[in-house]
C-alpha positions, 0 to 999 in steps of 0.5 A: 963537384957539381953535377946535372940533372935534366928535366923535361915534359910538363913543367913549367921550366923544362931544362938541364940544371947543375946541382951544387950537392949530391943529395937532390931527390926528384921531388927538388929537382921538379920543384927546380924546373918550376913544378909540374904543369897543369898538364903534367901526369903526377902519376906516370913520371919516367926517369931514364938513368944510366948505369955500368953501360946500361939505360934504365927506365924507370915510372915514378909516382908521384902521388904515392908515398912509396916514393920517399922509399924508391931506390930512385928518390935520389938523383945521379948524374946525369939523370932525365927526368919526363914528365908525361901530358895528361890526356887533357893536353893531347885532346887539346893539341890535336883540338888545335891542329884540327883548327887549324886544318879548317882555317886553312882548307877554308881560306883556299876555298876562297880563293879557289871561289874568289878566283872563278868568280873573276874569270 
């Protein structure tokens, strides 16, 4: 029987994947999804499951070597996976919406000038 995993966040392919066995760990499941990105924080990954009724969230990190021990290294149905941004990408969005803001307020400020300039 198969069933799904989902896997969000910093990887390379974010995406709900059918898993044809039972026995797939989180490590598989990011690999599935292409790996983490540049970006992704290998130390903060969040896993939300759902049991008897009940939604848990739970941090993995990937980093360490507990986590061939966690309770959580084998997925169930239906799990989510996130992947955080690192700080770099956050800096580097608000970089780009920052740049966009004064592409934008320059370009009325020339049609604003432009249009004085013509009557």
């Amino acid at each position: 029987l198969n069933y799904k995993v989902t896997v969000l966040g910093e990887v390379l392919r974010p995406s709900t994947y059918s898993i044809p066995s039972e026995r797939l760990t989180v490590v598989d499941a990011i690999g599935r999804a292409g790996d983490l990105t540049i970006y992704g924080k290998r130390e903060n990954v969040l896993l939300r499951r759902e049991e008897n009724g009940e939604r848990k969230f739970i941090r993995l990190n990937l980093n360490s070597s507990n986590i061939f021990e966690s309770p959580y290294y084998y997925l169930k149905q239906n799990d989510i996976i996130y992947v955080e941004p690192n700080e770099a990408k956050i800096v580097s969005s608000d970089y780009t919406r920052l740049r966009n803001i004064t592409i934008v307020t320059s370009v009325i400020t020339l049609l604003i000038v432009l249009l004085t300039r013509i009557h």
